[in-house]
C-alpha positions in Angstrom: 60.3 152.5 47.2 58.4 151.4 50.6 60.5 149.9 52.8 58.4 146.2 52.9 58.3 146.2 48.9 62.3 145.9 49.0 63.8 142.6 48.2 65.9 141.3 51.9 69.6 142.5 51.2 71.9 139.4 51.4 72.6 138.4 54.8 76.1 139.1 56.5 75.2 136.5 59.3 73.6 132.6 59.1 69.6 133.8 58.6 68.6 131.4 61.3 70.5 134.3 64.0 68.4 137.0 62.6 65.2 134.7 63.3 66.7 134.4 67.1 66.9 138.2 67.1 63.3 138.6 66.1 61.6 136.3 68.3 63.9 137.7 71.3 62.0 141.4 70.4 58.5 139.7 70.8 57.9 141.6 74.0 57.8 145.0 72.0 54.8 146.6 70.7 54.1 147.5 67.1 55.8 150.6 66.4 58.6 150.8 68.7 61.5 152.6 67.7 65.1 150.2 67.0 68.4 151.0 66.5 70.0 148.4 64.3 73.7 149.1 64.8 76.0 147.7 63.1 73.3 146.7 60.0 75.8 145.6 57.7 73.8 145.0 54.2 70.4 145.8 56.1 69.0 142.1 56.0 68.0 142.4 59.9 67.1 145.7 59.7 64.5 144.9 56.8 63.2 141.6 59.0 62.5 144.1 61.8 60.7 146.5 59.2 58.7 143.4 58.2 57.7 142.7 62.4 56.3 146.0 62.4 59.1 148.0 64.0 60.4 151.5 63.6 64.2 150.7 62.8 67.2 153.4 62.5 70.3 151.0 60.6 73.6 152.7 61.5 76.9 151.3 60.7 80.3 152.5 59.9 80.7 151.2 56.3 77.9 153.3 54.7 78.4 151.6 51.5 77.6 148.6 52.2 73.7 149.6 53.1 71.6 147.6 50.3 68.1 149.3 51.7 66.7 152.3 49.8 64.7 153.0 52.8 65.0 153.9 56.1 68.1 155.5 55.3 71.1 154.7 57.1 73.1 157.1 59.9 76.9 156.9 59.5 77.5 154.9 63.2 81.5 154.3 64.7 80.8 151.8 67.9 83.9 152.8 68.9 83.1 156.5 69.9 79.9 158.6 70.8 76.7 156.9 69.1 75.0 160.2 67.4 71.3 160.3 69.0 69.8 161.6 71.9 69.5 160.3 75.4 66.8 157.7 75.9 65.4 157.2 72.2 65.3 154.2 71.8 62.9 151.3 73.2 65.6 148.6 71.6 68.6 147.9 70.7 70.2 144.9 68.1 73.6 144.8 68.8 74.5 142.2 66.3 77.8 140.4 65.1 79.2 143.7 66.6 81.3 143.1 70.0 84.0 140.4 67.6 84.3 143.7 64.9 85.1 146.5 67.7 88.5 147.6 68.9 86.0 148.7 72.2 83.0 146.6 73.0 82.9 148.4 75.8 82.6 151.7 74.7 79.3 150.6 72.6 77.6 149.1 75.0 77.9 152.7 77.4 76.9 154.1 73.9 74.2 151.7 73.9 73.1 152.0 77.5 72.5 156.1 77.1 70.7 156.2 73.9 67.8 153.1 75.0 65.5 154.0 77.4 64.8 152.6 80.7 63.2 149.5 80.8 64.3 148.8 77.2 65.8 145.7 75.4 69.4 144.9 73.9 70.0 142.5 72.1 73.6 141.2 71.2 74.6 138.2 69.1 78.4 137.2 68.5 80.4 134.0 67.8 80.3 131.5 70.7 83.7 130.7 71.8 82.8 129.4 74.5 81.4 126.1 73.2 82.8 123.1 73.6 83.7 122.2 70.2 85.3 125.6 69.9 86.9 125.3 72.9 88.6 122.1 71.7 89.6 123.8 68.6 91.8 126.2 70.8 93.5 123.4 72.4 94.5 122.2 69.3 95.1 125.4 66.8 95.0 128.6 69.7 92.4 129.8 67.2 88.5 129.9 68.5 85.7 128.8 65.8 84.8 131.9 63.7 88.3 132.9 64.3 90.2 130.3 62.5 93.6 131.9 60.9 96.0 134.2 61.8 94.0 137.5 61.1 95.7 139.9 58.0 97.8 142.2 59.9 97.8 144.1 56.9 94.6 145.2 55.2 93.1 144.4 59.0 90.2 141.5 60.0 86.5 141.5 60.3 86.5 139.5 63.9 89.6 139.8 65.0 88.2 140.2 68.7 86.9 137.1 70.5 84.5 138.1 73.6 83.3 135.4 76.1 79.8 135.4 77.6 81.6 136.2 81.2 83.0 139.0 79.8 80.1 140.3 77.7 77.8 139.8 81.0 80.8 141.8 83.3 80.0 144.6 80.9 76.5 144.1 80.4 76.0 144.5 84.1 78.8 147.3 84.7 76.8 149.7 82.6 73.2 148.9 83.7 71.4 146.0 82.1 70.7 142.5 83.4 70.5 139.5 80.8 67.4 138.0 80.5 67.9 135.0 78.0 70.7 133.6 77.0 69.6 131.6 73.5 71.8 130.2 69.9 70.9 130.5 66.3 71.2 127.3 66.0 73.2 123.3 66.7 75.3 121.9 64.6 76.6 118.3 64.7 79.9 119.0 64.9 79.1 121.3 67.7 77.5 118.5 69.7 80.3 115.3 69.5 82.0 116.7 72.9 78.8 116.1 74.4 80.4 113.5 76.9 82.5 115.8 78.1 79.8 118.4 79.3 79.2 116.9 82.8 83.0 117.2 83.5 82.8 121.1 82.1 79.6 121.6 84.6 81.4 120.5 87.8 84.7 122.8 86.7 82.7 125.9 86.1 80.6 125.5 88.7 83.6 124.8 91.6 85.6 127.6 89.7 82.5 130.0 90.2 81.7 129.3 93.7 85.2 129.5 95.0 85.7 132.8 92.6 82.1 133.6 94.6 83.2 133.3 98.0 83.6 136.7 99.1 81.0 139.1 100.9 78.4 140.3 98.4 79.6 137.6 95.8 77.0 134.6 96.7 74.4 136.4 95.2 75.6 135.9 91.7 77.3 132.6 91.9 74.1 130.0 90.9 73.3 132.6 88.0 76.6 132.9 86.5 77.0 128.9 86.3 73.6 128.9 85.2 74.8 130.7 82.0 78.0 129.9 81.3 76.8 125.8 81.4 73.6 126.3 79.3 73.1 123.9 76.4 73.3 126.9 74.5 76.3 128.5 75.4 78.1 125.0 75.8 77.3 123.8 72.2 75.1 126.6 70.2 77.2 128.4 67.6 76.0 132.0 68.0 75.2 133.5 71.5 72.2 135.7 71.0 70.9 137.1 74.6 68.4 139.6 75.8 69.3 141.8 78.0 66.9 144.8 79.6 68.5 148.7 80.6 67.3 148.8 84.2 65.6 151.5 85.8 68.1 153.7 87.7 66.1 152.7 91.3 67.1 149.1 90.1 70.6 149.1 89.3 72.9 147.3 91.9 76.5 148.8 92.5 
């Protein structure tokens, strides 16, 4: 069976993230090769397919593939991604940092197996919205983590990773974010609305006083930037490009 003659596999995430994920990949050209990791059931992996791209679908749970074709490549994100140096010319790094003991660890995967110049993509639960932030107040649970997790059988997100943090380790191991966008607003998501000009002036006095130091200043404006977007204040999915740079380019 073709790959574009396959009926989609049902989605493990809301569809409107894997439109996000598509339109982010715009910039590349017809053809280029993607690694899809983790693909889950393969729904994102077949909307790339339909865009035109070359995609390789890797995940740990092999069995949960739906696609006859591509085939998928048995991928742990928690150890050494198995492909070459530089093969890729993207990467869709989707609902994976929540799932992974070591977040970490994938994206240094991640950063030697894309090429320079080349796109990631990463989409997780928002936490860092206002209405999930006033669920932690409340419960000490963030939205899309809402019970105490089954310390027996184990959790599917059991691992709640900011934008701050995902950006320290964006940057630690080479890549710069480009856009910081959401699959999509929900109501509920927007009632603390009156309470975002109070979370602006916090961030921001937190950030430059954080930013003070020699060599600091740079990033101050940027990181309130992001971290106060109407996306990341109220959007329920973060979903952010993010290009590998050059090694010429890279600031230590």
């Amino acid at each position: 069976m073709k790959p574009l003659s396959q009926p989609p596999p049902p989605p493990d995430s809301n569809p409107k993230t894997y439109e996000t994920v598509h339109k982010l990949l715009g910039l590349l050209k017809a053809g280029a090769r993607i690694l899809d990791a983790p693909c889950g059931s393969g729904r994102l992996t077949w909307v790339l397919l339909r865009g035109g791209y070359q995609v390789v679908p890797g995940d740990i749970n092999v069995a949960k593939y739906k696609l006859a074709e591509p085939p998928i490549t048995f991928v742990d994100l928690n150890g050494p991604i198995p492909f070459p140096d530089q093969h890729f010319d993207a990467a869709v790094f989707c609902e994976g940092p929540q799932v992974l003991e070591n977040p970490a660890q994938a994206l240094r995967e991640l950063a030697r197996v894309l090429k320079p110049g080349s796109i990631l993509i990463v989409a997780m639960p928002n936490v860092a919205n206002l209405f999930s932030r006033f669920r932690f107040l409340l419960t000490s649970f963030f939205n899309k983590f809402p019970r105490p997790f089954d310390e027996r059988l184990g959790e599917g997100n059991f691992n709640p990773v900011t934008l701050y943090e995902l950006r320290y380790l964006l940057h630690h191991h080479g890549f710069t974010i480009d856009r910081i966008c959401t699959n999509r607003y929900k109501i509920s998501h927007l009632l603390p609305l009156p309470l975002a000009p109070l979370v602006w002036a916090a961030t921001g006095l937190t950030v430059f006083l954080k930013c003070r130091k020699t060599g600091l200043q740079h990033m101050r404006y940027e990181i309130w930037r992001q971290m106060t977007s109407f996306p990341m204040l109220f959007g329920e999915t973060v979903v952010l490009r993010a290009f590998k740079e050059k090694p010429s380019s890279i600031r230590i």
